[in-house]
C-alpha positions in Angstrom: 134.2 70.7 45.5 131.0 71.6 47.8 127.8 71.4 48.0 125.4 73.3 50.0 122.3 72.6 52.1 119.8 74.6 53.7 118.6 72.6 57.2 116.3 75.0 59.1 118.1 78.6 57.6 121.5 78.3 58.2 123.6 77.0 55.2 126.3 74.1 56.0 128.9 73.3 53.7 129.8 69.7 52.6 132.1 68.1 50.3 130.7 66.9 46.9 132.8 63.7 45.1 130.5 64.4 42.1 130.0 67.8 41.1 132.6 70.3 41.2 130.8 73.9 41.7 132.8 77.0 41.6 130.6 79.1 44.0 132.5 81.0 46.6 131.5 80.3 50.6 131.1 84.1 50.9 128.2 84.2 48.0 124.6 84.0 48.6 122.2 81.7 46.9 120.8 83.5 44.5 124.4 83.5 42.7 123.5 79.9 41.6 120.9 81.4 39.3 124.2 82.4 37.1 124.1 79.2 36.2 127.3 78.1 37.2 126.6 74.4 37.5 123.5 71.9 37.2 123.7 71.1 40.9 123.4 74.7 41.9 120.5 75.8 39.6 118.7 72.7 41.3 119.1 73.6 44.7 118.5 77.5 44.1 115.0 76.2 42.6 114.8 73.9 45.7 115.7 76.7 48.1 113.0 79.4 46.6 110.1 76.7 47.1 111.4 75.3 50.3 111.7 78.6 51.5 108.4 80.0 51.1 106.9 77.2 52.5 108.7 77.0 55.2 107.8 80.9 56.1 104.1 80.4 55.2 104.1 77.2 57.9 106.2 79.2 60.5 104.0 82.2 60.1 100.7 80.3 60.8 102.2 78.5 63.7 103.2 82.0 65.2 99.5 83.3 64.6 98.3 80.5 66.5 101.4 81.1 69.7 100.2 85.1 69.6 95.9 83.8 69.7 96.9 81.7 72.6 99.7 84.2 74.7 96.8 86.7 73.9 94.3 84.1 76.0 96.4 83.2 78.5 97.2 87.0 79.5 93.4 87.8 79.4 91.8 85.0 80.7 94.1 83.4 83.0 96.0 80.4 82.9 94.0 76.9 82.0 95.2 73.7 83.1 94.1 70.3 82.1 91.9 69.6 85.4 89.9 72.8 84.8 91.9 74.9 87.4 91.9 78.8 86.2 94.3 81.5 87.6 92.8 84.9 87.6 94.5 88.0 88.3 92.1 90.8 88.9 93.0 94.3 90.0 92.1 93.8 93.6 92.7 90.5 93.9 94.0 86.8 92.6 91.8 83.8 92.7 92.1 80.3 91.6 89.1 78.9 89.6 87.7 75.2 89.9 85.3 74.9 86.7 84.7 71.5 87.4 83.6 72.8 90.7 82.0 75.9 89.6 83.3 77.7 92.6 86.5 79.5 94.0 89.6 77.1 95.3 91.6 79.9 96.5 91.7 83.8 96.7 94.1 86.4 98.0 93.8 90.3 98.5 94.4 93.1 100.4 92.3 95.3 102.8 91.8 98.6 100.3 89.3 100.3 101.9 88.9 100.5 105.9 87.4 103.9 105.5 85.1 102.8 102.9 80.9 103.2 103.3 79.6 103.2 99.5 76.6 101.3 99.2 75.8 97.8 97.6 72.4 98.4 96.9 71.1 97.3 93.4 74.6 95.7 92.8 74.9 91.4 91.5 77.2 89.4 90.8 78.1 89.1 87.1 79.9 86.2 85.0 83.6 86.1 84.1 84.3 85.9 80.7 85.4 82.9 79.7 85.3 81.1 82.6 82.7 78.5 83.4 81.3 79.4 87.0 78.0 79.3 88.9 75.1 81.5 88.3 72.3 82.3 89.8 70.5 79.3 89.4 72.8 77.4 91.4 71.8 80.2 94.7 67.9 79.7 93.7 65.4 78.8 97.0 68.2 76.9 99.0 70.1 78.0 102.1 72.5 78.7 100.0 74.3 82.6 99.5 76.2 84.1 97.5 79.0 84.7 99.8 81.8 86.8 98.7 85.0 85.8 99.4 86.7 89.2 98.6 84.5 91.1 100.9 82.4 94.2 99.3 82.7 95.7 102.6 87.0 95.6 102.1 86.2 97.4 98.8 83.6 99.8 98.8 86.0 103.2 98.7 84.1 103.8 95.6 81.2 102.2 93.7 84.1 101.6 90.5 85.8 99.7 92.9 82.9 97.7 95.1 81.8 96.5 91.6 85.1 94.4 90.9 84.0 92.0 93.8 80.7 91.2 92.6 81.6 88.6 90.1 81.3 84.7 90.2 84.9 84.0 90.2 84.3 85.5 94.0 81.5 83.9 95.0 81.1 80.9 96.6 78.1 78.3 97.8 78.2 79.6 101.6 75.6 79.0 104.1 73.2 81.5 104.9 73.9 81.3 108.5 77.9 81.6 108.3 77.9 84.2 105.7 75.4 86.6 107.3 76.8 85.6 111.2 80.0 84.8 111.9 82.0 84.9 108.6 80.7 88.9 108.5 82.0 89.3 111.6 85.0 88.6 110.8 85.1 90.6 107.4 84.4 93.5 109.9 87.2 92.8 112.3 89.6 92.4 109.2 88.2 95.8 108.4 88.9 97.0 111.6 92.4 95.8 111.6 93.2 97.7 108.4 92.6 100.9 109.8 95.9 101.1 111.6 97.8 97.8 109.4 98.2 96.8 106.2 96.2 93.0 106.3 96.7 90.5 103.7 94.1 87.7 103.5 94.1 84.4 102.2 91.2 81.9 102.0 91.0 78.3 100.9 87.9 77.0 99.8 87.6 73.2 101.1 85.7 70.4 99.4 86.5 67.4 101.6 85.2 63.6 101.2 82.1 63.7 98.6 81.2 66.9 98.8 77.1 67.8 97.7 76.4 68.5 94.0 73.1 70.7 93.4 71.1 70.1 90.2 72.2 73.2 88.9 76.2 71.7 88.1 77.8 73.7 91.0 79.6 71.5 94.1 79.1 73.1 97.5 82.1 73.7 99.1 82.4 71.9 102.6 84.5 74.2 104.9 86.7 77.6 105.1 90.3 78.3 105.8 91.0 82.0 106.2 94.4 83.2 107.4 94.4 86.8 108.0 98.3 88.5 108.2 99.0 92.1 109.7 102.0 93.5 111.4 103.9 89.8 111.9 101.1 88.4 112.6 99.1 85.7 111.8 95.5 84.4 112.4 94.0 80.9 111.4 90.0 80.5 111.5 88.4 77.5 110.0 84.6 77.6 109.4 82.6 74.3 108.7 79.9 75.8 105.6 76.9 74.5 107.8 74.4 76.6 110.4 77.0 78.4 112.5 74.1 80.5 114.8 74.5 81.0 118.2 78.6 80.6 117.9 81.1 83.9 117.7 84.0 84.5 115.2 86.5 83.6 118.1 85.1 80.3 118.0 86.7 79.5 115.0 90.4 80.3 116.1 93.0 78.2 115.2 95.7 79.5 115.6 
């Protein structure tokens, strides 16, 4: 005497005190359609609904995985507090869209050989992804410094493009991204031409950091940490008026 339950596909077998029901353990459902007891012919008619049902529901909740893998592989990954990982192909930054500006960013030196020019070249939006604009760079002493340098990039004009983007741009001083914070985009430069350099820079945005009209939050400082050959090199850069100061000066290690 059994009776048998479907619970999420797989059939279990349990003893029934009431019915008695021939059906072998080795046959499938559909052999209750026979009509080889009341009990059976119920639960056949309860499995075909449930079952359809249930594939229906599962198939709309697989839909709805597949939209959102298909997202996260395209857009980045979105946490709750707004961060967004990016992976480009020349290099990875992480996204503050409640800041509107760049947290973190790593790459590699591609092109110490490069000379293609930037001319008629600006930064475009990234899809999906709430960042600054021009608006925010608008009559201020504010540029649109890259962090990603165009001047590690520009082997081609393909490739020099990828950098201008808002994702790589951040609120920088006039002063520190045309003096010293160049400078140092050179020397990196330099350094590639005999070593492979890896660079990492964190974007800083310390105490109660300035918000412009526009929406975007203007960073407060610079961490760049350049690596080559077992080496390491530390620089921090205040984002304020850095004239009559050199690179060196910002050493740290």
């Amino acid at each position: 005497m059994w009776r048998r339950e479907m619970i999420k596909k797989e059939w279990i077998w349990q003893m029934d005190g009431v019915k008695e029901c021939p059906i072998q353990l080795d046959e499938s459902p559909e052999f209750c359609s026979a009509g080889t007891c009341d009990y059976c012919r119920e639960q056949q008619k309860k499995f075909q609904g449930e079952d359809w049902i249930d594939r229906i529901a599962k198939f709309g909740k697989n839909i709805q995985w597949m939209m959102v893998l298909i997202l996260l592989l395209t857009f980045g990954c979105t946490p709750a507090n707004g961060q967004v990982l990016i992976e480009t192909e020349i290099f990875t930054v992480e996204y503050s869209e409640e800041f509107e500006q760049p947290l973190k960013i790593d790459y590699i030196v591609q092109c110490p050989f490069g000379d293609v020019s930037r001319s008629g070249m600006d930064f475009e939006v990234w899809p999906e992804v709430k960042t600054s604009d021009d608006d925010d760079y608008y009559k201020n002493v504010w540029d649109k410094g890259h962090l990603a340098p165009a001047n590690s990039f520009n082997c081609d004009k393909e490739t020099l493009e990828k950098t201008f983007v808002y994702i790589n741009s951040a609120l920088q001083h006039q002063s520190l991204n045309r003096g010293v914070w160049s400078q140092l985009e050179s020397f990196e430069k330099s350094l590639a031409m005999f070593y492979e350099v890896s660079v990492t820079i964190e974007v800083l945005f310390d105490g109660s950091p300035q918000v412009l009209p526009t929406g975007a939050t203007v960073p407060t400082g610079f961490i760049k940490i350049l690596r080559w050959d077992d080496r390491t090199a530390v620089f921090y850069f205040p984002n304020e008026n850095t004239s009559g100061t050199d690179w060196e000066d910002y050493l740290k290690r």
